[in-house]
N, CA, C and O atoms as a Tinker XYZ file with bonds, in Angstrom:
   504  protein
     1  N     10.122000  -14.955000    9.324000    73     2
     2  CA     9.848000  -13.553000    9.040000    64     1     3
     3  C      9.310000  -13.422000    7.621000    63     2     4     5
     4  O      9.900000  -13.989000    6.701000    81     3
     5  N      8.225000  -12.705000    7.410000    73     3     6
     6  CA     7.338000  -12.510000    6.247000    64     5     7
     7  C      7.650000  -11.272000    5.838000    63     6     8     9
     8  O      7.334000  -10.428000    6.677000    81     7
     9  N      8.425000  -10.601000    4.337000    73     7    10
    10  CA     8.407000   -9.275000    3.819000    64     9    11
    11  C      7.610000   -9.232000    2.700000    63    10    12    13
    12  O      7.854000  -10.017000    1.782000    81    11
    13  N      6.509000   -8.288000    2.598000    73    11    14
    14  CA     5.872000   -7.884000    1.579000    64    13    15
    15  C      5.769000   -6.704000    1.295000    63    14    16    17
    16  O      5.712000   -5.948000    2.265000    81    15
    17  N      5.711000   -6.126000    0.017000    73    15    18
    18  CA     6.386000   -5.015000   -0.933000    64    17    19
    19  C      4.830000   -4.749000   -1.835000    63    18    20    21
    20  O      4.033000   -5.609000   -2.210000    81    19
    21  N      4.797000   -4.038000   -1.915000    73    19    22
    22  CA     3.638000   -3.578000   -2.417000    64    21    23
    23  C      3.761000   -2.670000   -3.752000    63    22    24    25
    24  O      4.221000   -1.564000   -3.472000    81    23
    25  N      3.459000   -2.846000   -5.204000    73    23    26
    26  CA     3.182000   -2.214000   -6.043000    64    25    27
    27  C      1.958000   -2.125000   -6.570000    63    26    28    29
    28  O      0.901000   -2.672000   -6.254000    81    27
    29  N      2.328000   -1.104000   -7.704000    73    27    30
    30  CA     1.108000   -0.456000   -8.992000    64    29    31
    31  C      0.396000    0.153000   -7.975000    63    30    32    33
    32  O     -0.400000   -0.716000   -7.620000    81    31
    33  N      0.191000    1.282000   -7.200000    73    31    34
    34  CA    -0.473000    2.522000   -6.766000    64    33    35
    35  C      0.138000    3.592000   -8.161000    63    34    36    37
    36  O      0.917000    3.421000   -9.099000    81    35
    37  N     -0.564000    4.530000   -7.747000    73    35    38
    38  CA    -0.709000    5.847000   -8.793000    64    37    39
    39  C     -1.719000    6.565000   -8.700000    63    38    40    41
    40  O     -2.509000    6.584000   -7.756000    81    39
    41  N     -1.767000    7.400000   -9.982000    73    39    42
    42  CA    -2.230000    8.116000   -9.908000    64    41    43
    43  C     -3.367000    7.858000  -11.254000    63    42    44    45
    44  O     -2.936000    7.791000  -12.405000    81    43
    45  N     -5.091000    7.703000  -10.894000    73    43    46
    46  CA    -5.583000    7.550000  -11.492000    64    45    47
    47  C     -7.197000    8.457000  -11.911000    63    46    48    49
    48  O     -7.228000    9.471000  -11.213000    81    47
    49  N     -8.254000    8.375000  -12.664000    73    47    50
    50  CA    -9.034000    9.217000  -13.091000    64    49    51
    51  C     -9.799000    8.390000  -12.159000    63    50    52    53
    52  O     -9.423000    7.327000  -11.665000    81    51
    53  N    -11.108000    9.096000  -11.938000    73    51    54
    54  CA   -12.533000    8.671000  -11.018000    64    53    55
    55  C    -13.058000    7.560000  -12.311000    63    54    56    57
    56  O    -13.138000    7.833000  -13.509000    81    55
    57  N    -13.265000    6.701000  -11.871000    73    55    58
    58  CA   -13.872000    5.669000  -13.127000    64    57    59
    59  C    -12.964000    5.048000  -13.537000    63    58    60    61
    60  O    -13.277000    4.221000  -14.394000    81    59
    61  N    -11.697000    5.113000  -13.216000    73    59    62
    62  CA   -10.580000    3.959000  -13.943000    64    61    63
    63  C    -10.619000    2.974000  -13.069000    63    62    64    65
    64  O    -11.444000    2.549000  -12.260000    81    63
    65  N     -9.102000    2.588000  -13.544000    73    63    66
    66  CA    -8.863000    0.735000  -12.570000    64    65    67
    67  C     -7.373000    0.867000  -12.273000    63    66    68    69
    68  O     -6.655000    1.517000  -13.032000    81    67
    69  N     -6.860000    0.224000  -11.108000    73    67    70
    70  CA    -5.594000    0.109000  -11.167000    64    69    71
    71  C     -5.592000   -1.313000  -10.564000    63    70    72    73
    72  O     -6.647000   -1.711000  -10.069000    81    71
    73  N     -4.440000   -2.164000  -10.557000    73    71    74
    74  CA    -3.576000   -3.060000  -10.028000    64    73    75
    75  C     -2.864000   -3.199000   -8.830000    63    74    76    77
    76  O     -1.781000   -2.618000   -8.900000    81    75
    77  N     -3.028000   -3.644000   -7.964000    73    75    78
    78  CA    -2.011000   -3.090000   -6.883000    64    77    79
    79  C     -1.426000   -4.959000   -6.691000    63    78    80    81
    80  O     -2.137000   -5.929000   -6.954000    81    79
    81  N     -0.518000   -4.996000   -6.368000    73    79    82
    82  CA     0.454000   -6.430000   -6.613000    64    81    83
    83  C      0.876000   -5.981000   -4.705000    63    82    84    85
    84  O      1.034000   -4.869000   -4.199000    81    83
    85  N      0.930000   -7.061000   -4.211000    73    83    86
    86  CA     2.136000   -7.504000   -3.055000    64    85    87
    87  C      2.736000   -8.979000   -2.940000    63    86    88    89
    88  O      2.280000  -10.103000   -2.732000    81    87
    89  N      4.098000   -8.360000   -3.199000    73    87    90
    90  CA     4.860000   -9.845000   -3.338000    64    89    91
    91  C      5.653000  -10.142000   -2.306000    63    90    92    93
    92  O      6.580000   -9.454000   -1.878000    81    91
    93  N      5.125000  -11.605000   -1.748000    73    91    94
    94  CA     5.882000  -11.984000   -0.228000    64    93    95
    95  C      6.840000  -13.104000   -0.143000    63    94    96    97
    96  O      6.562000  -14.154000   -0.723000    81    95
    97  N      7.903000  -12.991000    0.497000    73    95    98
    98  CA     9.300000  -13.873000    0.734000    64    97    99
    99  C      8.798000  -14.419000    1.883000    63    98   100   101
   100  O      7.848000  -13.970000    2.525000    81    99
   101  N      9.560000  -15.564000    2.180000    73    99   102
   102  CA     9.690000  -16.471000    3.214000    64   101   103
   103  C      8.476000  -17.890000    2.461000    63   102   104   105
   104  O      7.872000  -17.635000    1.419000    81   103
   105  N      8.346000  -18.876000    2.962000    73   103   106
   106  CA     7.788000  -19.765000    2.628000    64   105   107
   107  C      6.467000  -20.212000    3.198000    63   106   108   109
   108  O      5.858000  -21.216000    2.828000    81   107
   109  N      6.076000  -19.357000    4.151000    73   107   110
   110  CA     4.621000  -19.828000    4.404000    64   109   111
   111  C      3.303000  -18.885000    3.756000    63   110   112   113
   112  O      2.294000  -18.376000    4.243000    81   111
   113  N      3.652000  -18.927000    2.969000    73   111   114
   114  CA     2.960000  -17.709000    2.192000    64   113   115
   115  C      1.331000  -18.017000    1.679000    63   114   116   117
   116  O      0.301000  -17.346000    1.744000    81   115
   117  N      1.664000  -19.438000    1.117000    73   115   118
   118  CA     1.003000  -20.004000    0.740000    64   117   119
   119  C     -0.338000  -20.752000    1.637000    63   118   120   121
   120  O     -1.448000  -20.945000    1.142000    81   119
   121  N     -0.004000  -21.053000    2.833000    73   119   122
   122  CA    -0.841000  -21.154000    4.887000    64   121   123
   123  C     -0.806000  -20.062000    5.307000    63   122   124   125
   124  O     -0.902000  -20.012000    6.533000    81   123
   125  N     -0.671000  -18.800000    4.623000    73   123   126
   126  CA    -1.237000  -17.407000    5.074000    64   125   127
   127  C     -2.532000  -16.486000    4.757000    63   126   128   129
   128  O     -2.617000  -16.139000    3.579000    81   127
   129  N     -3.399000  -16.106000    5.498000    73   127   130
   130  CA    -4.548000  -15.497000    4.974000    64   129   131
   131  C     -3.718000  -14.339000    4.500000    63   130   132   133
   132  O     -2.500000  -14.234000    4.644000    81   131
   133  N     -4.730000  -13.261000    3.766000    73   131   134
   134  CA    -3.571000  -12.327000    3.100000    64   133   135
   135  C     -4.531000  -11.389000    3.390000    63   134   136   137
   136  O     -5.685000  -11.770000    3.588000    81   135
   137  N     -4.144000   -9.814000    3.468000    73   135   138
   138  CA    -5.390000   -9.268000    3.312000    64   137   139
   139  C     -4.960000   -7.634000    2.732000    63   138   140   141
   140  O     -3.794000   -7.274000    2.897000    81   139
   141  N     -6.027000   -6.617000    2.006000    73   139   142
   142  CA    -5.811000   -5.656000    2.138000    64   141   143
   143  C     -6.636000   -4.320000    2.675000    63   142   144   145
   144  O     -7.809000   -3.974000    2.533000    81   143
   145  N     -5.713000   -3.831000    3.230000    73   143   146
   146  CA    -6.076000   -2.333000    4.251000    64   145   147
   147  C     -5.536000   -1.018000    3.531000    63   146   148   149
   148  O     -4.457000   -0.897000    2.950000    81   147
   149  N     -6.857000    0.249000    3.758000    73   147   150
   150  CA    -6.379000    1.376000    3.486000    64   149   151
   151  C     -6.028000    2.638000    4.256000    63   150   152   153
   152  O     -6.980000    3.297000    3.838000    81   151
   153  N     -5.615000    3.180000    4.776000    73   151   154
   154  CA    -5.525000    4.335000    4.926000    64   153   155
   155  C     -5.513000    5.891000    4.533000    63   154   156   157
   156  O     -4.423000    6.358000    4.201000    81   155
   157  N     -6.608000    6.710000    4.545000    73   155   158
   158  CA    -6.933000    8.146000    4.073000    64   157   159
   159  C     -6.290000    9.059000    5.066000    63   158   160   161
   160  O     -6.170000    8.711000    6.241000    81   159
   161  N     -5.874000   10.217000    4.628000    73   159   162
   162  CA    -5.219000   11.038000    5.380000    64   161   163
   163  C     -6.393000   11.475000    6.336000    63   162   164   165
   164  O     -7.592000   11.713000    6.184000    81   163
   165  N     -5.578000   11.472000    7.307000    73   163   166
   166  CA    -6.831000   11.558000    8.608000    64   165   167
   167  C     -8.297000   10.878000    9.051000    63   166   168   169
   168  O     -9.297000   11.209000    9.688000    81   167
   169  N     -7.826000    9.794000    8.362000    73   167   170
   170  CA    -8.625000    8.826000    9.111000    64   169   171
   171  C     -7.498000    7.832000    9.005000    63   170   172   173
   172  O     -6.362000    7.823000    8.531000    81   171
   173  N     -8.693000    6.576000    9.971000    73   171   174
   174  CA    -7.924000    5.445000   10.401000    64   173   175
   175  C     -7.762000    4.382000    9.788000    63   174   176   177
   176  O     -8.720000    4.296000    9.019000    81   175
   177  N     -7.016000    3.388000    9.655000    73   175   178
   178  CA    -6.888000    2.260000    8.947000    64   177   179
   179  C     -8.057000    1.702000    8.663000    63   178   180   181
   180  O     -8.998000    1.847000    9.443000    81   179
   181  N     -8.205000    0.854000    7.312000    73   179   182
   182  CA    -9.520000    0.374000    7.109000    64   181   183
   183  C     -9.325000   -0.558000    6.196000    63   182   184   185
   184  O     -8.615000   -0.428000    5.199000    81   183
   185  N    -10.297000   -2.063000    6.683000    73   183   186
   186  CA   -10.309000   -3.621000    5.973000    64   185   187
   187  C    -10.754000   -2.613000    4.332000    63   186   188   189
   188  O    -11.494000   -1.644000    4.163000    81   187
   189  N    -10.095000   -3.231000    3.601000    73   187   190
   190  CA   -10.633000   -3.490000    2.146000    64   189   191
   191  C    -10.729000   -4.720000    2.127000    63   190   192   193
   192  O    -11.804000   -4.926000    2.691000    81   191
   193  N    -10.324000   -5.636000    1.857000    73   191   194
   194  CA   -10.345000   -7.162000    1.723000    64   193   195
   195  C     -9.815000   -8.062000    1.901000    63   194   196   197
   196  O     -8.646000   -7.771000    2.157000    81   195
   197  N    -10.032000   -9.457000    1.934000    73   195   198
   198  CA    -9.077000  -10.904000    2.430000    64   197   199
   199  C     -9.308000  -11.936000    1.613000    63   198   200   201
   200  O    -10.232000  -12.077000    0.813000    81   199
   201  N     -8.341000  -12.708000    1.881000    73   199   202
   202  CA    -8.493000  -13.784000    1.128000    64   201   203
   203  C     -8.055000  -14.779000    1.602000    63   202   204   205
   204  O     -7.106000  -14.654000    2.376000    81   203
   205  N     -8.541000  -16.018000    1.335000    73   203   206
   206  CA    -7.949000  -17.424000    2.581000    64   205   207
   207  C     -6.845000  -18.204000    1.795000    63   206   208   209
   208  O     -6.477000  -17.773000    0.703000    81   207
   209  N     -6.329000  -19.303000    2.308000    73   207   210
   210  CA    -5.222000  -19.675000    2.230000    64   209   211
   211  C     -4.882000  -19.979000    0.639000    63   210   212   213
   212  O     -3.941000  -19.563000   -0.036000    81   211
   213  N     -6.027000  -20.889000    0.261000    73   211   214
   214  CA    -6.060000  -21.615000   -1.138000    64   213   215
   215  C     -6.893000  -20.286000   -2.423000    63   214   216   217
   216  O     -7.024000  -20.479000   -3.632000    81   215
   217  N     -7.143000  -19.550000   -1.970000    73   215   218
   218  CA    -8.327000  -18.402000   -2.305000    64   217   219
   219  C     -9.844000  -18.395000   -2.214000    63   218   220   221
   220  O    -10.760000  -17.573000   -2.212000    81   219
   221  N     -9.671000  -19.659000   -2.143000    73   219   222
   222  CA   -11.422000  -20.112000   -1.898000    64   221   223
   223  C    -12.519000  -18.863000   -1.510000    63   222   224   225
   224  O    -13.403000  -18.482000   -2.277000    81   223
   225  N    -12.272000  -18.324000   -0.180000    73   223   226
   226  CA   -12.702000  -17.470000    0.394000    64   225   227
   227  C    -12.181000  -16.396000    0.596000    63   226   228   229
   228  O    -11.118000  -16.016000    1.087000    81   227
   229  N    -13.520000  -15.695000   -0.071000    73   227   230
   230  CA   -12.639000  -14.031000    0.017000    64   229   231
   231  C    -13.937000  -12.992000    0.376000    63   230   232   233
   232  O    -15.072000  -13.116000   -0.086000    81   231
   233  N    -13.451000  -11.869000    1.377000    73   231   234
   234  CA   -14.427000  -11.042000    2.149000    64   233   235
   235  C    -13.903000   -9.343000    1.407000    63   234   236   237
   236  O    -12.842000   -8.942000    0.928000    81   235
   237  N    -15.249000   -8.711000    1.629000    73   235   238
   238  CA   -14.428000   -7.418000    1.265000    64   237   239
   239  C    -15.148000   -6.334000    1.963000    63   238   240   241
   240  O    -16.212000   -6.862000    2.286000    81   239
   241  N    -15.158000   -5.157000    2.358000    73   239   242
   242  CA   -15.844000   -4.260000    3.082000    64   241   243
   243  C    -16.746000   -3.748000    2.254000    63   242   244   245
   244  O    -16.330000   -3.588000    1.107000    81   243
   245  N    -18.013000   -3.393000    2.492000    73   243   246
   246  CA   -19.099000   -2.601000    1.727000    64   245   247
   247  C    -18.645000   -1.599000    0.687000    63   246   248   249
   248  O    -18.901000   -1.643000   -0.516000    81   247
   249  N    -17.976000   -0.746000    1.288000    73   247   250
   250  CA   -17.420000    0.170000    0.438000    64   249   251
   251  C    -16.737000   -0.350000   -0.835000    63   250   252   253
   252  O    -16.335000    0.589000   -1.522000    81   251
   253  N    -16.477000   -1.587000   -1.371000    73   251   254
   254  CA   -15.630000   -1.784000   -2.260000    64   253   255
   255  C    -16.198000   -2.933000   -3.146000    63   254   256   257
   256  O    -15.661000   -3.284000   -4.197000    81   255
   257  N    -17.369000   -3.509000   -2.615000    73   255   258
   258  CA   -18.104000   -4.267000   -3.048000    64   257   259
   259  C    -18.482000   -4.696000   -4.427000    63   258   260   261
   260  O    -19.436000   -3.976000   -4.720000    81   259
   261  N    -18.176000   -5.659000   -5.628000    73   259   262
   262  CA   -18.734000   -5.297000   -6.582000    64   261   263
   263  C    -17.354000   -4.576000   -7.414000    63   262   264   265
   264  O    -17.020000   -5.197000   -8.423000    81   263
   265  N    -16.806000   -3.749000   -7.193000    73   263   266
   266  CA   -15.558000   -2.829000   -7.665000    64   265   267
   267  C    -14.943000   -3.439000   -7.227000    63   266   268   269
   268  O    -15.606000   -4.392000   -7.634000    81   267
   269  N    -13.795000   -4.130000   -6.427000    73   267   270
   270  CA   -12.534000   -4.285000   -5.899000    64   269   271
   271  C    -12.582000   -6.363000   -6.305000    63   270   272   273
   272  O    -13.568000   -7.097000   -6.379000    81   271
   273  N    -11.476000   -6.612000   -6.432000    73   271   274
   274  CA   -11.147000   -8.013000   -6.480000    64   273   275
   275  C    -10.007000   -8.637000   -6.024000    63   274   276   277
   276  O     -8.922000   -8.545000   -6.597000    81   275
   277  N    -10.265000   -9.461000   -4.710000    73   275   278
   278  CA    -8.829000   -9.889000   -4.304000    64   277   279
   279  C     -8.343000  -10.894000   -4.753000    63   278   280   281
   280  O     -9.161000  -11.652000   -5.273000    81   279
   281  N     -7.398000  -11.184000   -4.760000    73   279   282
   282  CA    -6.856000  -12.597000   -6.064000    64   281   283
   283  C     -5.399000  -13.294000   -5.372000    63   282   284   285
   284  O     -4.540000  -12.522000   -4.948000    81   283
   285  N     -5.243000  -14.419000   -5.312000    73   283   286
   286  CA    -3.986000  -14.715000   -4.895000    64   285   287
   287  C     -2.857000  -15.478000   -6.402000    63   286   288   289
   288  O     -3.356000  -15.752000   -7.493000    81   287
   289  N     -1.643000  -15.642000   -6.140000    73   287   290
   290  CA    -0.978000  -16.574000   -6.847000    64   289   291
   291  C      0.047000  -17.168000   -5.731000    63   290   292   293
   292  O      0.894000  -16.400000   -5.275000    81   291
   293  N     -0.009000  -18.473000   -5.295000    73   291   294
   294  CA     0.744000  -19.101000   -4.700000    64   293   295
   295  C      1.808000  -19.482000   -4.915000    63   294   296   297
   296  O      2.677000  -19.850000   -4.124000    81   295
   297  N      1.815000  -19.406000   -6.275000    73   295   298
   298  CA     3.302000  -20.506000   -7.295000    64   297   299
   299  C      3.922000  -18.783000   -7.230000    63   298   300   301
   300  O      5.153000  -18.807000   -7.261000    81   299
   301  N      3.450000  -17.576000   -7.163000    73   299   302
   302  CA     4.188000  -16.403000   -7.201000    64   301   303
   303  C      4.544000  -15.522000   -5.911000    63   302   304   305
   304  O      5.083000  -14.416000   -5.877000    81   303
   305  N      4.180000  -16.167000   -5.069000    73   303   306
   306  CA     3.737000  -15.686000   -3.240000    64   305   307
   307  C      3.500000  -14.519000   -4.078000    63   306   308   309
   308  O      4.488000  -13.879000   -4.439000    81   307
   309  N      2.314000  -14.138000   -4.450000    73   307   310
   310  CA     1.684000  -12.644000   -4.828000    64   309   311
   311  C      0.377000  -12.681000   -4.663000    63   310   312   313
   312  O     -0.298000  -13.682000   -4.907000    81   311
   313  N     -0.086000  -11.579000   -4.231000    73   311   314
   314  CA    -1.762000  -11.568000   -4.196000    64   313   315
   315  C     -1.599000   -9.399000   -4.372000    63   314   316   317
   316  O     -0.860000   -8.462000   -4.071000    81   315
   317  N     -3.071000   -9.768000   -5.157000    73   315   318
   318  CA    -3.714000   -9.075000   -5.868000    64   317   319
   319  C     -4.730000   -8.158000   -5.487000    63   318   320   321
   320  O     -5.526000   -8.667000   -4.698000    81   319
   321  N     -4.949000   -7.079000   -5.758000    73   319   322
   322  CA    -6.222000   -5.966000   -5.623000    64   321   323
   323  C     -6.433000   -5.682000   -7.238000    63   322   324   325
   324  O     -5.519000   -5.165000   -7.881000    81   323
   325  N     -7.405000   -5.965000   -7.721000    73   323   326
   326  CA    -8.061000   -5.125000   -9.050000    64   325   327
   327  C     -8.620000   -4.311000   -8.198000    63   326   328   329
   328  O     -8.879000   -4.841000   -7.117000    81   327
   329  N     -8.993000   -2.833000   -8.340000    73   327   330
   330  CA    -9.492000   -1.977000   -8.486000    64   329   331
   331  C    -10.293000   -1.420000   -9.729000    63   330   332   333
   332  O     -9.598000   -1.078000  -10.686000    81   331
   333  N    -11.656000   -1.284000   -9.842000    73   331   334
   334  CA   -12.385000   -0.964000  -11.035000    64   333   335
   335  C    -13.237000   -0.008000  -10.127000    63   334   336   337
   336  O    -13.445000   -0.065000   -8.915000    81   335
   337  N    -13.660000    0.867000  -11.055000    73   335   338
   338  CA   -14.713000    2.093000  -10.725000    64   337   339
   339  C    -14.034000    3.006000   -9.939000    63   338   340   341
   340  O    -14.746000    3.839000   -9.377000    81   339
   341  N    -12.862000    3.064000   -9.759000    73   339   342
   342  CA   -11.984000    4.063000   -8.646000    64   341   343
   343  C    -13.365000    5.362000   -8.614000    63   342   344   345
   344  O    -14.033000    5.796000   -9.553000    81   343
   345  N    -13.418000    5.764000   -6.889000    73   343   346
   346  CA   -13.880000    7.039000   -6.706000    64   345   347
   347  C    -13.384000    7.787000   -5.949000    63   346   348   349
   348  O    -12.818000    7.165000   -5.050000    81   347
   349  N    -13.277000    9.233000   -5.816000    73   347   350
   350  CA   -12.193000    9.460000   -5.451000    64   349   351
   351  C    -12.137000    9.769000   -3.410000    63   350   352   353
   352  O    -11.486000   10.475000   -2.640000    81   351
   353  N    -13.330000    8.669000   -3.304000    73   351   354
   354  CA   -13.002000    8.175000   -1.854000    64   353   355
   355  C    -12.191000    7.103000   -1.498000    63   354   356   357
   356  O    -12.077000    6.724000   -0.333000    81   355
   357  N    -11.514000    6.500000   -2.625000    73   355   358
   358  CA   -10.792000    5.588000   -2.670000    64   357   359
   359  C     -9.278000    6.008000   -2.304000    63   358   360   361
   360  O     -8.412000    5.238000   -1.890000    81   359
   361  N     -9.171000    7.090000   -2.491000    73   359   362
   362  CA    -7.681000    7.661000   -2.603000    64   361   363
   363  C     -7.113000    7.470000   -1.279000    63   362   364   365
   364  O     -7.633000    8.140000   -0.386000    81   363
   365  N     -6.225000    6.753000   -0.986000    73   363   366
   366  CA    -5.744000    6.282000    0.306000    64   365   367
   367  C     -4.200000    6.014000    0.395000    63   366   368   369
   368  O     -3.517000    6.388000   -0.559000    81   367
   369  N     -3.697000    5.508000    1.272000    73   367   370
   370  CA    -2.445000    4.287000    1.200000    64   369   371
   371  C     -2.692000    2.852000    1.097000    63   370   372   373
   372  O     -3.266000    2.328000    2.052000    81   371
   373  N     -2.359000    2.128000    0.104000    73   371   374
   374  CA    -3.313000    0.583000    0.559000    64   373   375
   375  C     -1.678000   -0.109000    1.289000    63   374   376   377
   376  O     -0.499000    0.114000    1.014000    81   375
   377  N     -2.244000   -0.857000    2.133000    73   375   378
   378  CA    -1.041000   -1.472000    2.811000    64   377   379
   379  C     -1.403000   -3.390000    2.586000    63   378   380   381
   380  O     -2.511000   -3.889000    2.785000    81   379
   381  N     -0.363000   -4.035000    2.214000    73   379   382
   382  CA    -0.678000   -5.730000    1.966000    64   381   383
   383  C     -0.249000   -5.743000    3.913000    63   382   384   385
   384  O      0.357000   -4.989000    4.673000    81   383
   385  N     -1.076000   -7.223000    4.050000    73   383   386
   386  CA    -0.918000   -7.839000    4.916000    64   385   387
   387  C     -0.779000   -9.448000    5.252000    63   386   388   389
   388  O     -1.550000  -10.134000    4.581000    81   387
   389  N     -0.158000   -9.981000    5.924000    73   387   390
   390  CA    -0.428000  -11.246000    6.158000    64   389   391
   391  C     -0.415000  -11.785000    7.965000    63   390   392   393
   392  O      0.361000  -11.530000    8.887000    81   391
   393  N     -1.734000  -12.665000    7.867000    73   391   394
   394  CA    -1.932000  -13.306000    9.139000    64   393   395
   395  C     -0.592000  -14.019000    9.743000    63   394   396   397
   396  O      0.357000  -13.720000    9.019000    81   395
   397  N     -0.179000  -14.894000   10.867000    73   395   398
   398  CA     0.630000  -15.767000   11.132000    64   397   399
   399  C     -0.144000  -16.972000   10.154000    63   398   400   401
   400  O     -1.354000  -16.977000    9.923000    81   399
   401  N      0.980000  -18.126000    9.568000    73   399   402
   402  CA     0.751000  -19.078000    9.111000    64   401   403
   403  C     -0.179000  -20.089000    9.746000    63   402   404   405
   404  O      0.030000  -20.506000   10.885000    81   403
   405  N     -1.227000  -20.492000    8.995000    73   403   406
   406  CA    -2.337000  -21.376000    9.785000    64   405   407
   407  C     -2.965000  -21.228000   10.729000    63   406   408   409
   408  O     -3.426000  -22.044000   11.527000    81   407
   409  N     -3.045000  -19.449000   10.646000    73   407   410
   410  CA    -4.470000  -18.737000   11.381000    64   409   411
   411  C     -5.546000  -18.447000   10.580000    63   410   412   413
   412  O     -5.446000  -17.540000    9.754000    81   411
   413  N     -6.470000  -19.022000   10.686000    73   411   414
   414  CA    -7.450000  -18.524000   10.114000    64   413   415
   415  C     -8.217000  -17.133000   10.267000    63   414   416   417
   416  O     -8.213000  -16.949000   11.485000    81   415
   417  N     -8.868000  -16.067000    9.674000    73   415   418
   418  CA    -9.076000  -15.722000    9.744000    64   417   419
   419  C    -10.733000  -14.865000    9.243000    63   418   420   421
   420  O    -11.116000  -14.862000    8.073000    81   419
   421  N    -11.564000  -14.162000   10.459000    73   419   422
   422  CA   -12.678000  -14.409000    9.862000    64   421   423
   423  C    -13.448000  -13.451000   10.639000    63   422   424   425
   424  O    -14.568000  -13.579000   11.133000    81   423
   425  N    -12.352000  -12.111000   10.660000    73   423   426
   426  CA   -13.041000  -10.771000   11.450000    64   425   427
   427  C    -12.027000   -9.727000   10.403000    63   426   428   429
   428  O    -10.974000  -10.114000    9.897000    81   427
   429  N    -12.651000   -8.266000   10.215000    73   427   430
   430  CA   -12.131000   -7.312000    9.593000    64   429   431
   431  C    -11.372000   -6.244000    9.692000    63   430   432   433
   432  O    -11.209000   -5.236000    9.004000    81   431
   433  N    -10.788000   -6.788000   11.011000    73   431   434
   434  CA    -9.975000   -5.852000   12.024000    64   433   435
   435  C     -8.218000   -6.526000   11.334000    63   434   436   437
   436  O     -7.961000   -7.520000   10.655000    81   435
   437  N     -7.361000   -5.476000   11.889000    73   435   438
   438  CA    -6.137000   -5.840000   11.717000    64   437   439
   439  C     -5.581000   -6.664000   12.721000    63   438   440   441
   440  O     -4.485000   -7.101000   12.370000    81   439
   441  N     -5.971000   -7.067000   13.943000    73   439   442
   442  CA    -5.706000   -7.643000   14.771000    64   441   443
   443  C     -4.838000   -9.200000   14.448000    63   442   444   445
   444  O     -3.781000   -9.579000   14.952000    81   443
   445  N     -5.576000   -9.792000   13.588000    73   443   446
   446  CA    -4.815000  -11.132000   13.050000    64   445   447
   447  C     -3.365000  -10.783000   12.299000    63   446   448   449
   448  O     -2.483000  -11.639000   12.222000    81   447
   449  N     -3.266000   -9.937000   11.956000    73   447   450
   450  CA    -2.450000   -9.819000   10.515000    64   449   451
   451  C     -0.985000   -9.442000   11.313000    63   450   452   453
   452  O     -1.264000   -8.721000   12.270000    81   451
   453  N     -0.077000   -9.599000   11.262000    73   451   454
   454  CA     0.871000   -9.785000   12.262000    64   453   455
   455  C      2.054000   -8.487000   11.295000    63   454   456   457
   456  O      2.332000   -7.335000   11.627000    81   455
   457  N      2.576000   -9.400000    9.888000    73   455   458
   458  CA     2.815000   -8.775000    8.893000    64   457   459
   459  C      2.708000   -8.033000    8.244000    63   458   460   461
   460  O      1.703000   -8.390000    7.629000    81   459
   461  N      3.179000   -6.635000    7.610000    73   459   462
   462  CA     2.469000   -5.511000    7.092000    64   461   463
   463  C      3.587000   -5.121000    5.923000    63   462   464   465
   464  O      4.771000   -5.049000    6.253000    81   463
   465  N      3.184000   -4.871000    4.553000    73   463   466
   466  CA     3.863000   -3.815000    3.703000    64   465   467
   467  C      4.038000   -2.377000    4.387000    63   466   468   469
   468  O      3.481000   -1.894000    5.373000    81   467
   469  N      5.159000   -1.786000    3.381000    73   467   470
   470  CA     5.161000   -0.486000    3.603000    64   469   471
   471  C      3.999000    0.497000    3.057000    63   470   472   473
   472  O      4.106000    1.692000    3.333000    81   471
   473  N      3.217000    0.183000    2.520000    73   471   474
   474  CA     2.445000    0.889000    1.962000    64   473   475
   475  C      2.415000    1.492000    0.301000    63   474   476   477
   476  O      3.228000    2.352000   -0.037000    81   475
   477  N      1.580000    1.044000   -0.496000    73   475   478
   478  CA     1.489000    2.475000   -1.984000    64   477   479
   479  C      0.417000    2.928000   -2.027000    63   478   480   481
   480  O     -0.688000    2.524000   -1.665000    81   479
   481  N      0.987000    4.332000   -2.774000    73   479   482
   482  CA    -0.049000    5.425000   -2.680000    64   481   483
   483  C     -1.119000    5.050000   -3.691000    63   482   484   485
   484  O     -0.681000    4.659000   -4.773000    81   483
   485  N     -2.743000    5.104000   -3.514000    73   483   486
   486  CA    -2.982000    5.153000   -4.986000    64   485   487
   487  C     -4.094000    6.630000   -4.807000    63   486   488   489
   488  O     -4.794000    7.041000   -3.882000    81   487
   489  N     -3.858000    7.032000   -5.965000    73   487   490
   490  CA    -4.993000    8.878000   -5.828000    64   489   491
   491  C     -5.889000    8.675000   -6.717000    63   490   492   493
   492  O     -5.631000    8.128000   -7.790000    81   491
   493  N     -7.449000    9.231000   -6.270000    73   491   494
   494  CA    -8.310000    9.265000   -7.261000    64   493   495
   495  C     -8.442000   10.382000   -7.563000    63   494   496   497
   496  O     -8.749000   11.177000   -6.675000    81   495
   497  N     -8.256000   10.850000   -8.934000    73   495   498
   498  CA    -8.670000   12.494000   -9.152000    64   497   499
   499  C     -9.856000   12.944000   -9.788000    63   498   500   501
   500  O     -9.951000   12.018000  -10.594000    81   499
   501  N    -10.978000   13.780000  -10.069000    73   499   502
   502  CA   -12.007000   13.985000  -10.770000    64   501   503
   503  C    -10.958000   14.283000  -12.347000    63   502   504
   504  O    -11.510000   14.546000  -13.415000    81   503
């Protein structure tokens, strides 16, 4: 069983940056793709980005392109969202995720990701 906890959401200006951290227990953390998803009030879940086992490879949705950075630490089972250029279409729930151990993964759907945080808020305001 995989638990991940999700911090640094808030509350930020259009043009800032925030941090968002998810830190995961159990030991396969490290043979897990990781990924992160957002949710806007009234709409539906949506890929922001992934990252593969070692970090090597990392995908991110158009929308975030350029602005967003996914990052892992293995020695910390933690992986990472920088957020830069916040706009305030960004304002969502971001939720961490993780695949089953030694699935690869290499589509932008939630379908792989078995594991899910509870979610943090982050707000973009003008």
């Amino acid at each position: 069983q995989v638990q991940l906890l999700e911090s640094g959401g808030g509350l930020v200006q259009a043009g800032g940056s925030l941090r968002l951290s998810c830190a995961a227990s159990g030991r396969a953390f490290s043979s897990s793709y990781m990924a992160w998803f957002r949710q806007a009030p009234g709409k539906e879940r949506e890929f922001v980005a992934r990252i593969s086992w070692g970090g090597g490879t990392t995908a991110y949705a158009d929308s975030v392109k350029g602005r967003f950075t996914i990052s892992r630490d293995n020695a910390k089972s933690t992986v990472y969202l920088q957020m830069n250029s916040l706009k305030l279409e960004d304002t969502a729930v971001y939720y961490c995720a993780a695949a089953r151990p030694l699935t690869m993964v290499v589509v932008t759907t939630s379908r792989p990701f078995e594991y899910w945080g509870q979610g943090t808020q982050v707000t973009v305001s003008s």
